[in-house]
N, C-alpha and C positions, 0 to 999 in steps of 0.2 A: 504493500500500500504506500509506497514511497511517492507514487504521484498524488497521492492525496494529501498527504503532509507537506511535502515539500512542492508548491506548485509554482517555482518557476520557469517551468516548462511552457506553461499558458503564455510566454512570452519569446517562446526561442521558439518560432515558428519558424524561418528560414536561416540558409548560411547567408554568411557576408557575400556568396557568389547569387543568392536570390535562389538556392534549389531549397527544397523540402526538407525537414528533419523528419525522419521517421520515429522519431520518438515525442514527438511531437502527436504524429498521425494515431501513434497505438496510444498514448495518454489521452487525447481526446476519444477515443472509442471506447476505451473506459470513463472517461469523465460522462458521457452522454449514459452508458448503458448505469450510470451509477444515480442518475437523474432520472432516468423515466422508471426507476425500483421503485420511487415515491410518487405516488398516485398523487399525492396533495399536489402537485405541481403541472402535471399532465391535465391539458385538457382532451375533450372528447370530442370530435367534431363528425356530420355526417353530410357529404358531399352531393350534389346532385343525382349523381346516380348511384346512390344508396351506399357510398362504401365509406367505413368508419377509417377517419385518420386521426392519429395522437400529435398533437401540439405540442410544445414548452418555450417561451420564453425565450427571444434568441439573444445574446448576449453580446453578438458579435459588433465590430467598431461601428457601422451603421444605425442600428436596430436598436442598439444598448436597450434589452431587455422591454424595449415599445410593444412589440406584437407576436403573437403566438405563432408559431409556422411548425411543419409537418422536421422529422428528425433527419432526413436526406438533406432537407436545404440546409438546417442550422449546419450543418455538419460543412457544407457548400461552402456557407458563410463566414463560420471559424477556420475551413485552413488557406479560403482567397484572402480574406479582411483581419482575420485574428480578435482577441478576446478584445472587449471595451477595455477604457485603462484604470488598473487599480481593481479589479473585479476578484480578490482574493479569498475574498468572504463570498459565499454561495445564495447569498438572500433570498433570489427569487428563485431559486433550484433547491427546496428544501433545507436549505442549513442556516441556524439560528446564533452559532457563536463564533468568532470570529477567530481566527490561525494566525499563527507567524510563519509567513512565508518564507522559507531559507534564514543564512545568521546574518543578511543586511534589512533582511525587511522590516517594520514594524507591523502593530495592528492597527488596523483600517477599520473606525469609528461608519457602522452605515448611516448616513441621518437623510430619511426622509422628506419634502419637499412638499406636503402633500396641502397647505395654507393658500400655494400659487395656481390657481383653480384656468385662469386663462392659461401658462403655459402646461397645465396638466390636459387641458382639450387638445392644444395642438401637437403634443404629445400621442394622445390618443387616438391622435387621423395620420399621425405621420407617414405609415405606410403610403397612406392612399395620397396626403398632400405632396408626396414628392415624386410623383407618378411622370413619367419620363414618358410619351409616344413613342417618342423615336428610339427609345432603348426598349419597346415592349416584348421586341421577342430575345432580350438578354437578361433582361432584369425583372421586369415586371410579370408575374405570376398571380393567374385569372383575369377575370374581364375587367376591358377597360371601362369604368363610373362611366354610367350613363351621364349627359351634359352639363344634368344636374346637379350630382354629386362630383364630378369635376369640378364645376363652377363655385360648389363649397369649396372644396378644399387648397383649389386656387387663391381663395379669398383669403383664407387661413395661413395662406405661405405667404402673402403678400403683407399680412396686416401683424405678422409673429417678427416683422425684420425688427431690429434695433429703432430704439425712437428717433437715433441721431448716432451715426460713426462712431464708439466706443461707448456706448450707453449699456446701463446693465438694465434695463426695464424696455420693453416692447411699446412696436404705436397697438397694440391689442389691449395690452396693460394699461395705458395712459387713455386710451378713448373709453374702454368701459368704466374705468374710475370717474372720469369728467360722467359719463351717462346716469353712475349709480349715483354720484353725487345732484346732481341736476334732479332725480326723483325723488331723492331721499329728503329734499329740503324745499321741494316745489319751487323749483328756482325758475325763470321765465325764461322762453329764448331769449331775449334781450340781452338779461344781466349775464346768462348761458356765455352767447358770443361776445361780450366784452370780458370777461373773465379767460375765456380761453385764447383772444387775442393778447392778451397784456403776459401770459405765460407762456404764447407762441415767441413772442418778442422778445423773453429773456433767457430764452433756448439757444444752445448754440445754432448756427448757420446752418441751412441744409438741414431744418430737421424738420420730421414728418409726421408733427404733431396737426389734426382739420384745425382750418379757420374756421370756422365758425360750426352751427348744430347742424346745418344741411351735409354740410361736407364730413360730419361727424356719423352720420343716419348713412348717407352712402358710402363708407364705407367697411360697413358691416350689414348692407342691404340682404347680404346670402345669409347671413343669420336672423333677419327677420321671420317671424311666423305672419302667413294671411290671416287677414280679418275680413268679415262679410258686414256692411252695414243695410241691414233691410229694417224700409217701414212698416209698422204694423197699426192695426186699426185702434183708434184709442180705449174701442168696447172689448179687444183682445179678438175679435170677429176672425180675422183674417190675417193673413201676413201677402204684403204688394209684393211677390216675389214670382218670380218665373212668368208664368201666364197671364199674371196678375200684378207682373211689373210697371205695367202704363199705367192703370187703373188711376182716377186720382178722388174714388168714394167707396166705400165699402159694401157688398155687392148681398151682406147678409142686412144689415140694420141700417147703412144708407147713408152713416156718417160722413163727414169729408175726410180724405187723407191729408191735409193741410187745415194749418190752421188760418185764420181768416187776416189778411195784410196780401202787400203785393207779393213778397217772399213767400217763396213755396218751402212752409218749414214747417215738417210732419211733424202732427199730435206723439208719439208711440215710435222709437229705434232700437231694435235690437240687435246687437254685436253677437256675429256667429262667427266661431275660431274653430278653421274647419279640424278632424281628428287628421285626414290624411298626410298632408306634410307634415303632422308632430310623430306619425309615425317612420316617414322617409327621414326625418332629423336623427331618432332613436337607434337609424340599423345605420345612418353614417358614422357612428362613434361606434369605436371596435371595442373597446368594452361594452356599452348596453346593447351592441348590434350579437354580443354571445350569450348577453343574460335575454334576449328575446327568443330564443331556443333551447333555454334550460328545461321549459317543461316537456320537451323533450328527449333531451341529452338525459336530463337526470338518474342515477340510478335507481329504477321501479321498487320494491319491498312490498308485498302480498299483505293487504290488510291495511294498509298505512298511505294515507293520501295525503303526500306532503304539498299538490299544488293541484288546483281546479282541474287540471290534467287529467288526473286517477280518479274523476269523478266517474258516474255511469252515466251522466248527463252528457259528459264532452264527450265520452268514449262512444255512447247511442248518434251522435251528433255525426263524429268520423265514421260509422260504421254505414250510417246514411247518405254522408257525403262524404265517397272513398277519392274524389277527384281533389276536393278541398281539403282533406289529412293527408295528403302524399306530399304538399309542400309544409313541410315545419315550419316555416315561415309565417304562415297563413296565422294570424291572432284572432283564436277563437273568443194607445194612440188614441168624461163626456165623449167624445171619437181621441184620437192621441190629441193631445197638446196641440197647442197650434202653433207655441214657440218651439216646439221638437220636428218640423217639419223639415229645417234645411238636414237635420240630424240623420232621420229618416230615409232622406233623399241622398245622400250621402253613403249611408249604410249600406243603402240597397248596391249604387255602384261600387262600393268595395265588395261586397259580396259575390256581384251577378262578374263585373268588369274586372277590377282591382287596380293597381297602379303602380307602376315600373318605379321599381325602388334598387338604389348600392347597398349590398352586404359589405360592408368595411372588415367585418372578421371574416367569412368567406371567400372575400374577394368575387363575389359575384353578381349580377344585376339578374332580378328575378320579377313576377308579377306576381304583391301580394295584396292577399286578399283578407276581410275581414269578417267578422261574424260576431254580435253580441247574442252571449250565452244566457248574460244574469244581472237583476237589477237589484238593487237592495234598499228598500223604501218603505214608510210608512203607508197602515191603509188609506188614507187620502190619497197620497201621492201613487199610488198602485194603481188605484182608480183611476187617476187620469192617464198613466202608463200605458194600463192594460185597456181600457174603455169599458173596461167592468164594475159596474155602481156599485162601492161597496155598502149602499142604505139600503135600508130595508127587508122585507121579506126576501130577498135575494140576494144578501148580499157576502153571502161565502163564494169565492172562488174556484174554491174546489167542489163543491156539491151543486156548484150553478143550481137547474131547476130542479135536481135531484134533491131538495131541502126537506128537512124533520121540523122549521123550524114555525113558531106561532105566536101571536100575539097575547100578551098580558090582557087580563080581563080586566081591571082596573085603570094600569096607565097607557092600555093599547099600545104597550112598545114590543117590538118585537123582541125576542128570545130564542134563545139557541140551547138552552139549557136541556140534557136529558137527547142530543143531538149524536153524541157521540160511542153509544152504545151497541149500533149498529156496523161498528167497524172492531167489535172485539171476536174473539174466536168462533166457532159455531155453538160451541158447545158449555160456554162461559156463563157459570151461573147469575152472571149479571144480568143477562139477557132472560130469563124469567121473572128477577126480583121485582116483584106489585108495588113495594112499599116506600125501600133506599129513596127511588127516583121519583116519577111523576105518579101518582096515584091510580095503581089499578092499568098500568101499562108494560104492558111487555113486549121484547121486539123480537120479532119469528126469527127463525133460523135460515131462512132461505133473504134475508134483507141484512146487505152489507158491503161494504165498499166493493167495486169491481177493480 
C-alpha cells in the first residue's frame, strides 16, 4: 500500500522527455479501483438506452472534482491533464483525514467555499459552460445544449470573468449584490443608477461593472424566469386570455375589462410564472439536473417508500403510461378555478407535447414531459380543485352519490355519522350492533366499499 501512503506519484506523471511513467499508470488503476470500493462516492447513472454507468468525481487539472463522469474518461483525464494541485487528501473520493505526503510535504487543511453561492452555480455548469463546437468530437462528450441551454451557459462564462484585470470578485458577484441590495431596501431605479455610476467611477479603468439597472437586467436576461400578465374579470368570471384575449367585457356577468378613464387599465391582473422553464433551469444545473432522477436511480427496499416513486399510485400511473415511465426524466377544476387555467393549459402540453430540455448531468437534450400526480389541500380548497362541492348531502369525495349520509332532525344539518360501518369486514360484529351506533340499524353484509 505504498501508493496510498506515500502519494507523490499523483505528481510524477511524465519524464522530463514528456513519455509516460508507468508507475504512475499502475498507481492510478489502483487509486481508481480503491475509489469506486466506496459506494458513498459512486454515483449511478442510466443512459438512454437503458445501460447503467458508474460516475465519481473527476479530479483531474480541468474538472477539479466539478462533475461526475463515467471511470474510462477520468482515467482519460488523469494520465493527459494529471491530478488538480494539492489534491492529497481524498475528500470527495471517500476519505475524511488528511496524510502527509512523502518527508517534504505537509498536511493540507481542506476548507470548503460553500458561502460563494454565484461562483458555486458556475461551478456547477462548468462542464456545459465551457463547451467548445469546434472541439466537439475531441472533447466534448454527449449532445451538444440545445440553443437554449447554450445561451445559459454562454451567459454564465461571460458574466463569471473578473470584474476588472486582477480582481478577486466576479461582474456575477458584483451585479447580483447591487440587485439583492436594490430589493432588499426598495431602492428606486433612480437612486439604483446613480449609486452604481458613482462606484463604476471609482473602479479601476476597463472594468465591467452595468451603468446603470437596464444594463444590469441584461445582463443576466438568461437567468431570468417568464412571467405571464393576464386580465381577469373583476367578478373573478373569467380570465381575457387566449380566445378571450381581445374581449374588453366579461362575457359571463357583463362587467367591463377596464376601468372607466381614457387609459385602458384592467379592474383584476394576474401574474402567471409559467412551471416549464423552472423546470429547463433545474436539469441545466448538474447537480439538481441528478437529484431530478433520484426517484429513480435510488436504491428500491421492499416495504419502504422512501419517495412518491414507490407509491402504487405513481407505479398504477407508469404501468398505464408505459410510453411516459420509459423516460426518467418525465416528473411525474365550482368547475376548476378560473385562476388555474393558464396552469391547466400548461399541464396539458407538458403532458400531451412536452418540451426540449439540457440534461447538464447526462449530457443530453431530451423531450420532457410532465404529469401532476397529487395535490395536498384543504376541503375548500379541494373543492375548487376537484369541482367537487364538498357541502352538503354530497359532499364526501369518495362515496360521491354512493352516500349513508342524513340530515339532523333538529338543526337539519347534514351528518355522516354511523357512515363508516359499511367498509368494515363482512363478518364484523359491528355490523349487526342495534345499539353502539344509530338506533335499531344495522348494515347487511353484502353493503360495503367496492
Amino acid at each position: 500500500m505504498e501508493w496510498f501512503t506515500d502519494r507523490t506519484w499523483m505528481y510524477k506523471r511524465t519524464n522530463s522527455d514528456g513519455s509516460s511513467i508507468l508507475e504512475y499508470y499502475n498507481n492510478l488503476n489502483k487509486w481508481l479501483d480503491f475509489v469506486y470500493s466506496n459506494e458513498n462516492v459512486v454515483d449511478r447513472r442510466v443512459t438512454k438506452r437503458h445501460k447503467i454507468v458508474l460516475d465519481i468525481k473527476c479530479p483531474c487539472l480541468r474538472c477539479q472534482n466539478g462533475i461526475y463522469i463515467d471511470r474510462e474518461t477520468v482515467q482519460k483525464h488523469l494520465l493527459t491533464k494529471g491530478f488538480m494541485p494539492l489534491y492529497y487528501t481524498w475528500c470527495e473520493h471517500g476519505e475524511t483525514s488528511t496524510h502527509n505526503v512523502g518527508q517534504s510535504s505537509t498536511v493540507r487543511e481542506v476548507v470548503s467555499d460553500d458561502n460563494d453561492g454565484c461562483r458555486q452555480m458556475v461551478i456547477d455548469s462548468m462542464y456545459s459552460s465551457s463547451f467548445d463546437p469546434t472541439a466537439h468530437s475531441n472533447t466534448f462528450e454527449g449532445d451538444i445544449p440545445n440553443s437554449e441551454a447554450k445561451g445559459f451557459y454562454d451567459m454564465l462564462k461571460v458574466v463569471d470573468e473578473p470584474l476588472w484585470e486582477g480582481a478577486n470578485c466576479s461582474k456575477l458577484q458584483s451585479i447580483t449584490s447591487f440587485l439583492n441590495w436594490k430589493s432588499l431596501y426598495n431602492v428606486s431605479t433612480t437612486s439604483y443608477n446613480h449609486n452604481i455610476s458613482m462606484v463604476k467611477a471609482l473602479l479601476p479603468e476597463g472594468n465591467k461593472l452595468p451603468e446603470n439597472f437596464y444594463d444590469t437586467k441584461k445582463s443576466l436576461e438568461k437567468l431570468c424566469l417568464p412571467k405571464e400578465r393576464i386580465n381577469v374579470c373583476k367578478n373573478h368570471c373569467m380570465l381575457f386570455y387566449k380566445q378571450d384575449a381581445a374581449s374588453t367585457q366579461c362575457k359571463w356577468c357583463g362587467e367591463s375589462r377596464y376601468k372607466t378613464g381614457k387609459n385602458k387599465v384592467p379592474h383584476l391582473v394576474m401574474t402567471y410564472m409559467p412551471i416549464g422553464p423552472r423546470l429547463k433551469k433545474l436539469y441545466m444545473n448538474m447537480k439538481t439536473a441528478k437529484d431530478m432522477t433520484w426517484h429513480h436511480d435510488h436504491k428500491k427496499k421492499d416495504g419502504v417508500m422512501a419517495h412518491p416513486s414507490d407509491s402504487k399510485a405513481w407505479k398504477h400511473f407508469d404501468s398505464k403510461n408505459p410510453d411516459f415511465a420509459n423516460e426518467i426524466r418525465n416528473n411525474p377544476s365550482q368547475n376548476l378555478d378560473v385562476f388555474l387555467r393558464p396552469l391547466i393549459d400548461e399541464l396539458k402540453e407538458l403532458y400531451e407535447e412536452g418540451i426540449e430540455v439540457y440534461d447538464a448531468y447526462r449530457k443530453e437534450n431530451f423531450t420532457m414531459k410532465a404529469i401532476l400526480l397529487w395535490t395536498v389541500s384543504d376541503f375548500p380548497a379541494y373543492a375548487m380543485l376537484s369541482g367537487w362541492s364538498t357541502h352538503g348531502h354530497l359532499a364526501c369525495p369518495h362515496c360521491m352519490g354512493d352516500t349513508e349520509a342524513f340530515q339532523l332532525h333538529a338543526g337539519r344539518k347534514t351528518s355522516w355519522f354511523d357512515c363508516h360501518r359499511r367498509f368494515l369486514p363482512r363478518s364484523h360484529p359491528f355490523r349487526r350492533d342495534k345499539n353502539g351506533f344509530r338506533a335499531n340499524k344495522s348494515i347487511p353484509t353484502d353493503l360495503q366499499s367496492s
